[in-house]
Biopython code that builds the backbone (N, CA, C, O; Angstrom):
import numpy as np
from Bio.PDB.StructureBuilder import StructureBuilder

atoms = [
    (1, "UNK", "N", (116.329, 90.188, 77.416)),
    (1, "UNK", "CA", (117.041, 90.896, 78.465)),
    (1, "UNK", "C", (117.557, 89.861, 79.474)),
    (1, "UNK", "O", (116.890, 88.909, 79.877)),
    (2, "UNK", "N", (118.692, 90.119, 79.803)),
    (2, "UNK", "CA", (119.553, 88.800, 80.994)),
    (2, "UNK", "C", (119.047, 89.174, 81.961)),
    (2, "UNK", "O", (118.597, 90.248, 82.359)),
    (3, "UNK", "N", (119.195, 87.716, 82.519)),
    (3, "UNK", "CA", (118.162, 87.799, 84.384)),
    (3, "UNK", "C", (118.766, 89.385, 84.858)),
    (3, "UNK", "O", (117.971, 90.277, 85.153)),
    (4, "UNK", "N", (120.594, 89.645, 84.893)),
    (4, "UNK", "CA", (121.149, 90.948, 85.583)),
    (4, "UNK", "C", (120.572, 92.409, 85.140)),
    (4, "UNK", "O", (120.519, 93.478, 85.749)),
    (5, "UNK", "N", (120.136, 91.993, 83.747)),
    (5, "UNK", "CA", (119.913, 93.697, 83.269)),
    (5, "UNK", "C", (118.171, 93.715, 83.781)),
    (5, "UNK", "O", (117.649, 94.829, 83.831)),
    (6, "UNK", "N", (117.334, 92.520, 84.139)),
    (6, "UNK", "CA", (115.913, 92.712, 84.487)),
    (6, "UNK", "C", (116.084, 93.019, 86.108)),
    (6, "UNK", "O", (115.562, 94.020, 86.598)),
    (7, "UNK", "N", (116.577, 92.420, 86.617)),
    (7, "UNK", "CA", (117.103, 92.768, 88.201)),
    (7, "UNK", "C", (117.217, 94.146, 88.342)),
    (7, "UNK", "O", (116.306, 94.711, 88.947)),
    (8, "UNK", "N", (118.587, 95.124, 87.706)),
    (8, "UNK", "CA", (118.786, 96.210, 87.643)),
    (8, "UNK", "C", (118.089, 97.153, 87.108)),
    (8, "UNK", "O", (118.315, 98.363, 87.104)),
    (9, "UNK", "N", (117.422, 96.697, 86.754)),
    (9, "UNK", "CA", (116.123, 97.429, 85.531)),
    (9, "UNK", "C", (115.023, 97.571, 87.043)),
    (9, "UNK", "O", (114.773, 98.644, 87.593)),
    (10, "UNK", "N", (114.503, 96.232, 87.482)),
    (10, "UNK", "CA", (113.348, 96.944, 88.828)),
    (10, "UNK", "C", (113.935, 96.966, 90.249)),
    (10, "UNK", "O", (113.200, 96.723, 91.206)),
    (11, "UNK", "N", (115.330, 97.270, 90.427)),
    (11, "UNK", "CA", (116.054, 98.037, 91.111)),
    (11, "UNK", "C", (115.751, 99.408, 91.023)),
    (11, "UNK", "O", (115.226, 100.146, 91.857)),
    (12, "UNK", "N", (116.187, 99.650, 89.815)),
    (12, "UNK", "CA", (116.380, 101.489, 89.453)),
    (12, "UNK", "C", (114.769, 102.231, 90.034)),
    (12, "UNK", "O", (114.533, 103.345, 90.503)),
    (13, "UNK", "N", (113.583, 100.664, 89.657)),
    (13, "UNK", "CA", (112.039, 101.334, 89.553)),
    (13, "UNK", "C", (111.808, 101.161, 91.147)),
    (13, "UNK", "O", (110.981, 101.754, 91.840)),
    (14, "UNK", "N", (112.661, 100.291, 91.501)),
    (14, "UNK", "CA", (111.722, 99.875, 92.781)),
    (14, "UNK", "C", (112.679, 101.489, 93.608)),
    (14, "UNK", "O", (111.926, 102.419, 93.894)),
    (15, "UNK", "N", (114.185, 101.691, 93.915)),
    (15, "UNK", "CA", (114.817, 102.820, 94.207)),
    (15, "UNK", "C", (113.722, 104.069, 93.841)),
    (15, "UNK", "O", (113.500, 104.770, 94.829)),
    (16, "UNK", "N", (112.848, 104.566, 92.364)),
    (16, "UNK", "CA", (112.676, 105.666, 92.271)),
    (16, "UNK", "C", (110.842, 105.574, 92.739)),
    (16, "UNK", "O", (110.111, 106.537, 92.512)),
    (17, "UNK", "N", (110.403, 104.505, 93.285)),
    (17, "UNK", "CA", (108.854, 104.006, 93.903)),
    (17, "UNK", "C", (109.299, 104.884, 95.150)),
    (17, "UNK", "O", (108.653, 105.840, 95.578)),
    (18, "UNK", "N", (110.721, 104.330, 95.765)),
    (18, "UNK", "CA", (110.572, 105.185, 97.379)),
    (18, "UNK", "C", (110.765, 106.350, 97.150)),
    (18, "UNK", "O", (109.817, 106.981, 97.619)),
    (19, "UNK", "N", (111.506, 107.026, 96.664)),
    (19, "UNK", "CA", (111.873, 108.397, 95.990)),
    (19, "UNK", "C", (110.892, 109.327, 95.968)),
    (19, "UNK", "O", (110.774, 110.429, 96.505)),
    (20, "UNK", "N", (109.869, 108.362, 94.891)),
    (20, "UNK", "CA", (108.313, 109.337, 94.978)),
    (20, "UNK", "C", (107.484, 108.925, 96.592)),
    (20, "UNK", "O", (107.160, 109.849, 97.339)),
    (21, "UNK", "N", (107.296, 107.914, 96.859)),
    (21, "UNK", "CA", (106.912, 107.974, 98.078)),
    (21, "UNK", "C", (107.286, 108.924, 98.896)),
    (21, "UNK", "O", (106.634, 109.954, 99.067)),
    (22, "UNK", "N", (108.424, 108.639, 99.497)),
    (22, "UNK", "CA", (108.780, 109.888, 100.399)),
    (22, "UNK", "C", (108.644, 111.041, 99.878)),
    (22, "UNK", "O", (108.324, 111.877, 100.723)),
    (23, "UNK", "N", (108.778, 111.541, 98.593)),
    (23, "UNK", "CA", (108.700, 112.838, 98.515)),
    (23, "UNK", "C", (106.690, 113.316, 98.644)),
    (23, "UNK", "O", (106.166, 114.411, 98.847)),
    (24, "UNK", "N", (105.915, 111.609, 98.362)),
    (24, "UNK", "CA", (104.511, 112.466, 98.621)),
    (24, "UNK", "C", (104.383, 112.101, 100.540)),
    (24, "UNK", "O", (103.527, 112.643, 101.239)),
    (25, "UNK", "N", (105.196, 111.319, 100.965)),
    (25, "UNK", "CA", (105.071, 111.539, 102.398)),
    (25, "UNK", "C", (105.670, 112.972, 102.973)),
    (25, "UNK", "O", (105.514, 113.247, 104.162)),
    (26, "UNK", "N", (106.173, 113.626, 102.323)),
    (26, "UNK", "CA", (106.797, 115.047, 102.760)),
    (26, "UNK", "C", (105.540, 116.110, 102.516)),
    (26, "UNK", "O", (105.178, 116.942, 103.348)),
    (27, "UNK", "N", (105.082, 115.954, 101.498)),
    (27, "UNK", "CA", (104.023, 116.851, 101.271)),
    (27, "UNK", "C", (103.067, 116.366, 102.030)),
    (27, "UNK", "O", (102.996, 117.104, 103.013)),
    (28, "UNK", "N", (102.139, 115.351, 102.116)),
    (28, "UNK", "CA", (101.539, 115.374, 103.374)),
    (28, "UNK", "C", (101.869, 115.886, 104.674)),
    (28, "UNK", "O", (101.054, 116.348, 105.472)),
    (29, "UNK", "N", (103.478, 115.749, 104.896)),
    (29, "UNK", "CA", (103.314, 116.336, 106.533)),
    (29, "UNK", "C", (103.098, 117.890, 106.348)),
    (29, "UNK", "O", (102.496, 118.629, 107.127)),
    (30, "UNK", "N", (103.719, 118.239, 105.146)),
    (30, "UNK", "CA", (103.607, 119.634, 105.181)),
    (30, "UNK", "C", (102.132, 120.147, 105.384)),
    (30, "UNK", "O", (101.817, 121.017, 106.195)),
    (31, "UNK", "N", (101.187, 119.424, 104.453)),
    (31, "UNK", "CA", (99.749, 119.764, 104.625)),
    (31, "UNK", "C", (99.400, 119.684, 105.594)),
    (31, "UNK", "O", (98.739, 120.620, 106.045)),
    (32, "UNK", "N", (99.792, 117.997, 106.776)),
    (32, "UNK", "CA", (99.217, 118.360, 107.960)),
    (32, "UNK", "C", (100.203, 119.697, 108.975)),
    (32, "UNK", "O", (99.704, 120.231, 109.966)),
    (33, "UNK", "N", (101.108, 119.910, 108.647)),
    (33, "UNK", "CA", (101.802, 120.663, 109.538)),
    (33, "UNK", "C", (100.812, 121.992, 109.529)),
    (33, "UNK", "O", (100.240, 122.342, 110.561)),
    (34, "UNK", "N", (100.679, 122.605, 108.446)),
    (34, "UNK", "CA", (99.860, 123.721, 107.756)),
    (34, "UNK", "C", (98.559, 123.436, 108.710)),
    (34, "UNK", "O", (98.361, 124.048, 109.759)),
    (35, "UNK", "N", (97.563, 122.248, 108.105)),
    (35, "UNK", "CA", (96.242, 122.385, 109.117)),
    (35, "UNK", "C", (96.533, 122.274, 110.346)),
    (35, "UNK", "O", (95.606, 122.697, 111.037)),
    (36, "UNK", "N", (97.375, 121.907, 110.927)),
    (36, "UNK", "CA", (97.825, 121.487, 112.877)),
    (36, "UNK", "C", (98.102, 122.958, 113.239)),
    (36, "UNK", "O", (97.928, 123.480, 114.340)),
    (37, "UNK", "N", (98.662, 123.650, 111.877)),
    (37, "UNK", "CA", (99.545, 125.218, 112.536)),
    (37, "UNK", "C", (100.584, 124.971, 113.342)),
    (37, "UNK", "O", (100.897, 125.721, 114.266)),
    (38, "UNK", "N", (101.146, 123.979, 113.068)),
    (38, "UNK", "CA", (102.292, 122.685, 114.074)),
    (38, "UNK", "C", (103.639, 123.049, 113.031)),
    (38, "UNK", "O", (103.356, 123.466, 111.908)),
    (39, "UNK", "N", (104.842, 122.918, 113.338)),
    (39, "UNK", "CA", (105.848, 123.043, 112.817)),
    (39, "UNK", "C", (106.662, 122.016, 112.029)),
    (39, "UNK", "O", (107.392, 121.753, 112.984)),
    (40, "UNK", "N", (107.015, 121.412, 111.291)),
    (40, "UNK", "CA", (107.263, 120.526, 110.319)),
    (40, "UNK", "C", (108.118, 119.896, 111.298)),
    (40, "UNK", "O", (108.900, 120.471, 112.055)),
    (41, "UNK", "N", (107.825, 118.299, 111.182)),
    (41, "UNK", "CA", (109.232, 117.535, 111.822)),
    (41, "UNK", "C", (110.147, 117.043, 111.390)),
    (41, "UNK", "O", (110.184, 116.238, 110.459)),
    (42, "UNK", "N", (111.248, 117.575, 112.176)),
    (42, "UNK", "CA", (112.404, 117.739, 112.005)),
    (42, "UNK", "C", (113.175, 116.697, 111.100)),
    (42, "UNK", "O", (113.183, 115.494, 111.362)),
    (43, "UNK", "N", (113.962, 117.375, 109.779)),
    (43, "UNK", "CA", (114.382, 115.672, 108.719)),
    (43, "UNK", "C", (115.637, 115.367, 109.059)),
    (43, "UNK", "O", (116.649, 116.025, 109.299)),
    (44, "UNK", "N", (115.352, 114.193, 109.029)),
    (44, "UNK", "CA", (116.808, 113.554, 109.413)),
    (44, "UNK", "C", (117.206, 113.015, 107.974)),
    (44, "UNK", "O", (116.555, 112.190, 107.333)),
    (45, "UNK", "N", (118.326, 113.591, 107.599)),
    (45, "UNK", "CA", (119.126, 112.804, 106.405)),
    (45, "UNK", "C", (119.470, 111.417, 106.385)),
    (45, "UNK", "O", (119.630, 110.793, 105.337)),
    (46, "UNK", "N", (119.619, 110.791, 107.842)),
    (46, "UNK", "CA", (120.112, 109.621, 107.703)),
    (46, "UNK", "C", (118.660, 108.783, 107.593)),
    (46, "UNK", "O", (118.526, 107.559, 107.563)),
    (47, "UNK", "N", (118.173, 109.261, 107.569)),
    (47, "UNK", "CA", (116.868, 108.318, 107.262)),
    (47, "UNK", "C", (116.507, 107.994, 105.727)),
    (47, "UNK", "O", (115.625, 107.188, 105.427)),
    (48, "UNK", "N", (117.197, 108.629, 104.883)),
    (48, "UNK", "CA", (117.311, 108.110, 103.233)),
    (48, "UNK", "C", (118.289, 107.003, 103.393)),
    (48, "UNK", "O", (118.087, 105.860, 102.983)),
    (49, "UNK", "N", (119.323, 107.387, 103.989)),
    (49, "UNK", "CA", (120.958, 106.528, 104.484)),
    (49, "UNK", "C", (119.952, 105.016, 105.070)),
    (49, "UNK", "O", (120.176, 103.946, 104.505)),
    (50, "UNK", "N", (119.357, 105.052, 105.705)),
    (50, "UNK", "CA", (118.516, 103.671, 106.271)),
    (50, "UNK", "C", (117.831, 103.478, 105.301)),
    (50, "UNK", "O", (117.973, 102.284, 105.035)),
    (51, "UNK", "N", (117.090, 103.980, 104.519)),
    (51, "UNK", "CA", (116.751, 103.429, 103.717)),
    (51, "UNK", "C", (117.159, 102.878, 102.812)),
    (51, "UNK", "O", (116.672, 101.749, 102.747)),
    (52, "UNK", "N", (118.000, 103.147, 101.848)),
    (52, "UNK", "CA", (119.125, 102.690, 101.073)),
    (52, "UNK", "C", (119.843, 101.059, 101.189)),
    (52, "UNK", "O", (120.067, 100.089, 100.464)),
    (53, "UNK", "N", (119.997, 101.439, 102.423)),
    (53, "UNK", "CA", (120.448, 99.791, 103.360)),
    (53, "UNK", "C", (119.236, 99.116, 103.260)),
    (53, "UNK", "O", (119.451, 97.939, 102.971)),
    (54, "UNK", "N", (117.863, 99.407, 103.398)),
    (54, "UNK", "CA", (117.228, 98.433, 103.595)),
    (54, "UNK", "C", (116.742, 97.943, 102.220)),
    (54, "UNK", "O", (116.305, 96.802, 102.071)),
    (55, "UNK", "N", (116.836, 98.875, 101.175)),
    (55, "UNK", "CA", (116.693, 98.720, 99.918)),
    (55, "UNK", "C", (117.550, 97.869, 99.590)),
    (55, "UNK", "O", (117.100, 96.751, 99.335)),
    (56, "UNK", "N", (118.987, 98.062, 99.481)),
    (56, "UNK", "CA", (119.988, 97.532, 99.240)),
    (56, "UNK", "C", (119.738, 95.905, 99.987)),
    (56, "UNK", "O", (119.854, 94.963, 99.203)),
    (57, "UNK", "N", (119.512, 95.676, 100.986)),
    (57, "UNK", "CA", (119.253, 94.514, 102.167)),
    (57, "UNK", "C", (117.966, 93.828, 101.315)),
    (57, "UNK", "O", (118.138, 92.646, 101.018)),
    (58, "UNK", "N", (116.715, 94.435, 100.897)),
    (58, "UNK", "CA", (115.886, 93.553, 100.419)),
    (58, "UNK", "C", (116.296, 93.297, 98.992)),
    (58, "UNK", "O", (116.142, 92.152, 98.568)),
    (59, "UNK", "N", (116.816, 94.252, 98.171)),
    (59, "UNK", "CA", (117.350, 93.502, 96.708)),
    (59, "UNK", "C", (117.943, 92.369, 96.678)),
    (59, "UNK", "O", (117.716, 91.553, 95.784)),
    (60, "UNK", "N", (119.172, 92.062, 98.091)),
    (60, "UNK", "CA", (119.969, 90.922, 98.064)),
    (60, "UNK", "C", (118.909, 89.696, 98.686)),
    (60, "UNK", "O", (119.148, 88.489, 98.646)),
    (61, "UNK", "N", (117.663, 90.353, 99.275)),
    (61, "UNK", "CA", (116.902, 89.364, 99.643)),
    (61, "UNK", "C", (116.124, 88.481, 98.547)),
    (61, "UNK", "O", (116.107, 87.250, 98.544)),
    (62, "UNK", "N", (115.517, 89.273, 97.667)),
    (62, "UNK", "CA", (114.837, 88.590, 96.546)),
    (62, "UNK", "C", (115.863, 88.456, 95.806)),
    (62, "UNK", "O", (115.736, 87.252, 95.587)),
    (63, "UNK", "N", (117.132, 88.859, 95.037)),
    (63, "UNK", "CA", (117.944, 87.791, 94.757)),
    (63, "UNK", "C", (118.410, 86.636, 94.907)),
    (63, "UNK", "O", (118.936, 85.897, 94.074)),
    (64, "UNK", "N", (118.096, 86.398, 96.610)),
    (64, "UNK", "CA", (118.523, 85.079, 97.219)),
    (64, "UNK", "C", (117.060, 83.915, 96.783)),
    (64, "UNK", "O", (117.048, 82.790, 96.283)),
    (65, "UNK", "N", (115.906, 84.874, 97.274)),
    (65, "UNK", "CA", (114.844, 83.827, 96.955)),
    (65, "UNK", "C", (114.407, 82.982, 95.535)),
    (65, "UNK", "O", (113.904, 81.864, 95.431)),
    (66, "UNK", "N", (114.975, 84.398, 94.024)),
    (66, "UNK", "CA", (115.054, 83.873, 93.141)),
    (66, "UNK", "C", (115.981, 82.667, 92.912)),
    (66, "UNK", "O", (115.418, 81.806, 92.236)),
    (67, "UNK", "N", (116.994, 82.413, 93.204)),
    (67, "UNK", "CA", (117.986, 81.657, 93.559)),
    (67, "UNK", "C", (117.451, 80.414, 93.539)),
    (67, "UNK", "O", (117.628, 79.564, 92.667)),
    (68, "UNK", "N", (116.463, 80.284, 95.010)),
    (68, "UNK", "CA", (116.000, 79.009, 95.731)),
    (68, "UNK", "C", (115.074, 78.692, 94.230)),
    (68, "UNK", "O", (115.138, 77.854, 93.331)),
    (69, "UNK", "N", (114.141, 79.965, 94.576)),
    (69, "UNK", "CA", (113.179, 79.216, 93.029)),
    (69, "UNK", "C", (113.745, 78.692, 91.664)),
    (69, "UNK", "O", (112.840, 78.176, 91.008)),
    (70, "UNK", "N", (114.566, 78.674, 91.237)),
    (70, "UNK", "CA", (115.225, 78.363, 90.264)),
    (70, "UNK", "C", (115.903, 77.111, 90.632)),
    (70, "UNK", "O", (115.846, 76.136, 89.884)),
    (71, "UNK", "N", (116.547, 77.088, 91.757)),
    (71, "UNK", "CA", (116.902, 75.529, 92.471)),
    (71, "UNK", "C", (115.699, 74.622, 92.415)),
    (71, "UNK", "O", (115.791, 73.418, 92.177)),
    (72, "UNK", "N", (114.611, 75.229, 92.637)),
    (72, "UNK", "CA", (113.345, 74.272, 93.225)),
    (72, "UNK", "C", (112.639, 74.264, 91.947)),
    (72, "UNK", "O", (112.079, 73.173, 91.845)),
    (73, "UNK", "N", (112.416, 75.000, 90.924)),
    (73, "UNK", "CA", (112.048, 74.386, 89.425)),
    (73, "UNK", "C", (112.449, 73.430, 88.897)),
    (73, "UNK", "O", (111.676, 72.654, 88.336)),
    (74, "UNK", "N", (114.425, 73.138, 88.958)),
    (74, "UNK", "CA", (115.111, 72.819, 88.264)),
    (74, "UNK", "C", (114.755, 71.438, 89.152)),
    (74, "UNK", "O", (114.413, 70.397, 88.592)),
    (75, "UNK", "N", (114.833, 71.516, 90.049)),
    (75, "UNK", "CA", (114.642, 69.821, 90.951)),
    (75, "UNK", "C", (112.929, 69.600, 90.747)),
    (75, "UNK", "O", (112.458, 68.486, 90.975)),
    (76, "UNK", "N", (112.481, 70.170, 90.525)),
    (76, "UNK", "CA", (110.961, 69.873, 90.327)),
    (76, "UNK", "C", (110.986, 68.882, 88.780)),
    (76, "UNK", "O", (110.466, 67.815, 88.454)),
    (77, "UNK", "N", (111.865, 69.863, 88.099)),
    (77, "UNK", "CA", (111.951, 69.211, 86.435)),
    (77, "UNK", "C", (112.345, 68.202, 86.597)),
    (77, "UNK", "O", (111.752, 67.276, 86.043)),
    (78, "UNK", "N", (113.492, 67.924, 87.407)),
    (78, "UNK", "CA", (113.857, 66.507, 87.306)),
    (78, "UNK", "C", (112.851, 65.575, 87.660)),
    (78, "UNK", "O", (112.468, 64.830, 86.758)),
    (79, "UNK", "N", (112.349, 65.460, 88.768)),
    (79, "UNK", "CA", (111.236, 64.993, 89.386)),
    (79, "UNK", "C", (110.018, 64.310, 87.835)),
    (79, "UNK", "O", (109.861, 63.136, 87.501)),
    (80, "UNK", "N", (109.344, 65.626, 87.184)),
    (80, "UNK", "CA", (108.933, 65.096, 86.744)),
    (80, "UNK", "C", (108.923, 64.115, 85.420)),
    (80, "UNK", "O", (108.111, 63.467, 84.759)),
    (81, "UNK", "N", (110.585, 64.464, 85.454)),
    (81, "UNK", "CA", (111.276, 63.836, 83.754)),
    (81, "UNK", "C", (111.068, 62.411, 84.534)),
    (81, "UNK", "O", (110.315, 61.600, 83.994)),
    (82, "UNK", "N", (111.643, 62.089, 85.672)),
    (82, "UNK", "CA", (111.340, 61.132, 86.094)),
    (82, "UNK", "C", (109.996, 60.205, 86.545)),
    (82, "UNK", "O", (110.048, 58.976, 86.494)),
    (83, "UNK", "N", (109.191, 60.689, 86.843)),
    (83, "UNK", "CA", (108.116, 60.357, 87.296)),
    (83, "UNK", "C", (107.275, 59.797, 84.781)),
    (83, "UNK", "O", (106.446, 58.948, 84.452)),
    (84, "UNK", "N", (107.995, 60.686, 83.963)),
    (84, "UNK", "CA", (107.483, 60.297, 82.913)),
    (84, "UNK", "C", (108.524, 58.975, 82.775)),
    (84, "UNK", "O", (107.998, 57.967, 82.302)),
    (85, "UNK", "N", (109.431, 58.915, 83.008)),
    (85, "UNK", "CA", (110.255, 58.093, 82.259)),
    (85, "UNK", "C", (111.684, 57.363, 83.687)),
    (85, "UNK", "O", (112.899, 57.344, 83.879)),
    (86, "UNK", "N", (110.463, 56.923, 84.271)),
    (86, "UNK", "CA", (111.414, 56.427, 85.147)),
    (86, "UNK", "C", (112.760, 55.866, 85.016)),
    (86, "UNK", "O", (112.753, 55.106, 84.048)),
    (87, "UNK", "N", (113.760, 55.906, 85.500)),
    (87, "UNK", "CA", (115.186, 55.457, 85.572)),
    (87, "UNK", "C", (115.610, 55.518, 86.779)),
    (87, "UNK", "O", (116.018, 54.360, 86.869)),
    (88, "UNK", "N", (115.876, 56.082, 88.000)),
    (88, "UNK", "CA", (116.596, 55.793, 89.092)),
    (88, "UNK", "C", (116.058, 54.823, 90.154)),
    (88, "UNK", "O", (116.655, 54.026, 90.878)),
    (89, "UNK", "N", (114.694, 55.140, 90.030)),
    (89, "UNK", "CA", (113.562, 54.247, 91.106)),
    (89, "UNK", "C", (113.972, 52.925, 90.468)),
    (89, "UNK", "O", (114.402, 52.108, 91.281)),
    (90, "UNK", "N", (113.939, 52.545, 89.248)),
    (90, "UNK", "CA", (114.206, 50.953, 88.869)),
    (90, "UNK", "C", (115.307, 50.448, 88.951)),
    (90, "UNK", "O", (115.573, 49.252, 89.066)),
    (91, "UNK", "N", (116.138, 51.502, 88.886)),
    (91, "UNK", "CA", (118.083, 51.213, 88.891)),
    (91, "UNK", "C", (117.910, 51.022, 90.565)),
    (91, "UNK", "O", (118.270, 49.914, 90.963)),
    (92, "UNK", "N", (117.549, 51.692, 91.306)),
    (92, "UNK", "CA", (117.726, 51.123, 93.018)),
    (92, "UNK", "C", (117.490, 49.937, 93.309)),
    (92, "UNK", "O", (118.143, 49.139, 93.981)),
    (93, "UNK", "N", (115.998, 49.784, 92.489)),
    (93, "UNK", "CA", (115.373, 48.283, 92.827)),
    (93, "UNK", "C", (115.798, 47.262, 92.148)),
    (93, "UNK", "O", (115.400, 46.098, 92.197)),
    (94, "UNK", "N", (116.642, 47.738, 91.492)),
    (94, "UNK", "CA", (117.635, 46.177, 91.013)),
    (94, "UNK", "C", (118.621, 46.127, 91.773)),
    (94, "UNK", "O", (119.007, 45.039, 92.201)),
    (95, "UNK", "N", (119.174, 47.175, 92.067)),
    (95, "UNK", "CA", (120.523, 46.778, 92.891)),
    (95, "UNK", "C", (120.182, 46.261, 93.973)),
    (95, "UNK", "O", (120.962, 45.523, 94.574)),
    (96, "UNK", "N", (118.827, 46.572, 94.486)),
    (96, "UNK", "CA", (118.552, 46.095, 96.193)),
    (96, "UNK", "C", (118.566, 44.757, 95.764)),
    (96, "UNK", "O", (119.329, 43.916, 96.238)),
    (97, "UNK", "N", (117.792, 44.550, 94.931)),
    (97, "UNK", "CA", (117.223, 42.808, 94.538)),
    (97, "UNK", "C", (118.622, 42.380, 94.354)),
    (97, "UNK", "O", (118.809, 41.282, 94.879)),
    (98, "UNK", "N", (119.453, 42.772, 93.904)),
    (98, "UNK", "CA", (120.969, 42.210, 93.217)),
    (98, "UNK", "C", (121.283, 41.844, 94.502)),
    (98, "UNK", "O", (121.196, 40.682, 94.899)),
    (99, "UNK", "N", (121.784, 43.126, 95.431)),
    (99, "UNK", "CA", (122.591, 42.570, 96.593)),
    (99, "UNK", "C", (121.835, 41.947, 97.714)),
    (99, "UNK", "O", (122.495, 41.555, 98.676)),
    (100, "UNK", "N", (120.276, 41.772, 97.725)),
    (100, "UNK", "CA", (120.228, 40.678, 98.469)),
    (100, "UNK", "C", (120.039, 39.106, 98.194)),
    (100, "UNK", "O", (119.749, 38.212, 98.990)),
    (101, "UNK", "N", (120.367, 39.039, 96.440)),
    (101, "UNK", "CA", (120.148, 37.955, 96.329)),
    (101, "UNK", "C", (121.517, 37.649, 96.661)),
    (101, "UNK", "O", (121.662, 36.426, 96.692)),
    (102, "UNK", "N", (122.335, 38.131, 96.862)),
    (102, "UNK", "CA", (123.872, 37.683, 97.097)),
    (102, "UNK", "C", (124.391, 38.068, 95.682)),
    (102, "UNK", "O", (125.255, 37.294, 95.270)),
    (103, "UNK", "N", (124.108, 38.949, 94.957)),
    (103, "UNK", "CA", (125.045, 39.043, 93.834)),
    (103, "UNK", "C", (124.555, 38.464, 92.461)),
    (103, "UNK", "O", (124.827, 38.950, 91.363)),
    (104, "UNK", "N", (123.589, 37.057, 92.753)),
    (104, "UNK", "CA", (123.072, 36.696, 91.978)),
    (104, "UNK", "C", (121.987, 37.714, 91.000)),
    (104, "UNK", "O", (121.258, 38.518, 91.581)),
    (105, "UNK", "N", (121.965, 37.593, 89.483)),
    (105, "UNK", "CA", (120.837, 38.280, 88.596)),
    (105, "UNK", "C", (119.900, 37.508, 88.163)),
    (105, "UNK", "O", (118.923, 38.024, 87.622)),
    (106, "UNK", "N", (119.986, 36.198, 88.297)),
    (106, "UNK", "CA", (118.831, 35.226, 88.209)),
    (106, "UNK", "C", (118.014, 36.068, 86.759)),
    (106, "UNK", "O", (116.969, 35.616, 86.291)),
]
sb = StructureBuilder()
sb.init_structure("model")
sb.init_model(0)
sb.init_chain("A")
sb.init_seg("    ")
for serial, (resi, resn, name, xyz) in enumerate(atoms, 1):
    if name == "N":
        sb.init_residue(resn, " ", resi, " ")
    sb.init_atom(name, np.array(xyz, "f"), 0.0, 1.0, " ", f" {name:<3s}", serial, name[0])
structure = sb.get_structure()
């Protein structure tokens, strides 16, 4: 499955997690409304509408972080290809040695 269809895949789960949430946060108030003998409070529609955004707002958030992690593996790999099989650390330290001998490779 491509990174996009696993993304959209616990999108759809993480979207239908709040879905059931709120709908068992509704039944609780109802239960407490029932034991209080208190009147249900009042639903605001735009409060799915905020949610949505913030859903929408944290998907683009862990998209971004996957991002970094995948930056920071990929530079980690290098790191340690290097650290097995050095090449740039020795290529510096010749050139330093080069140009302060004046050019000379002795």
């Amino acid at each position: 499955m491509t990174d996009a269809a696993q993304l959209s895949k616990q999108h759809a789960i993480v979207r239908q997690e709040i879905i059931n949430a709120a709908q068992r946060g509704r039944r609780v108030e109802e239960e407490l409304a029932l034991l209080r003998r208190e009147p249900l409070p009042v639903y605001d529609p735009m409060s799915e509408v905020d949610l949505a955004k913030q859903t929408t707002e944290l998907s683009r958030l862990v998209a971004e972080e996957r991002a970094k992690l995948q930056s920071a593996e990929t530079t980690l790999q290098d790191v340690l290809r290097e650290c097995e099989n050095p090449v740039v650390v020795p290529e510096l330290v010749r050139l330093a040695c080069k140009s302060n001998s004046g050019g000379r490779t002795d």
